[in-house]
C-alpha positions in Angstrom: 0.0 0.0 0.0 2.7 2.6 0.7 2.0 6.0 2.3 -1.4 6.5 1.8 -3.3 9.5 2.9 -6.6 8.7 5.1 -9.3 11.4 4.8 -10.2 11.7 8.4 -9.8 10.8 12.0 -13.4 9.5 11.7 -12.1 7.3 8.7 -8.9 5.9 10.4 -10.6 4.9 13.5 -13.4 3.6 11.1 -10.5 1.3 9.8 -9.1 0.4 13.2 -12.5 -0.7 14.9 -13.2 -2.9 11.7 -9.8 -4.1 12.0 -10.3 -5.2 15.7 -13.5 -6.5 14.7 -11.9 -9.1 12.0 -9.2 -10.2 14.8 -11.6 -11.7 17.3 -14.1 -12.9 14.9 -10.5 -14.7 13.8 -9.6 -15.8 17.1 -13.2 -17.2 17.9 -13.4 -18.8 15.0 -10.2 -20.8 15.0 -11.0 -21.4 19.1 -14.6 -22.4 18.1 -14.6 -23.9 14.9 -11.2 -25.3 14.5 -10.5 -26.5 17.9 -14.0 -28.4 18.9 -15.7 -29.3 15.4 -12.6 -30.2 13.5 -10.2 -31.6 16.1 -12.6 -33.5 17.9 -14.1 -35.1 14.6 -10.2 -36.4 13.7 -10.0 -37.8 17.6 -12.8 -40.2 17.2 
């Protein structure tokens, strides 16, 4: 990406928030989905 400007304050912390957001729907994912669906299906 580079140096790119950003508009606004509103806008960066528009990008941060959504950034935040994408990290814990990450980490519950891979703690919900990964961790009791998958894992446990291979154990049996």
């Amino acid at each position: 990406m580079g140096n790119v400007e950003l508009k606004s304050t509103e806008y960066r912390q528009f990008i941060v928030i959504v950034a935040c957001i994408n990290a814990i729907v990450s980490y519950l994912f891979e703690k919900v989905i990964v961790e009791n669906l998958i894992i446990d299906y291979w154990a049996k």
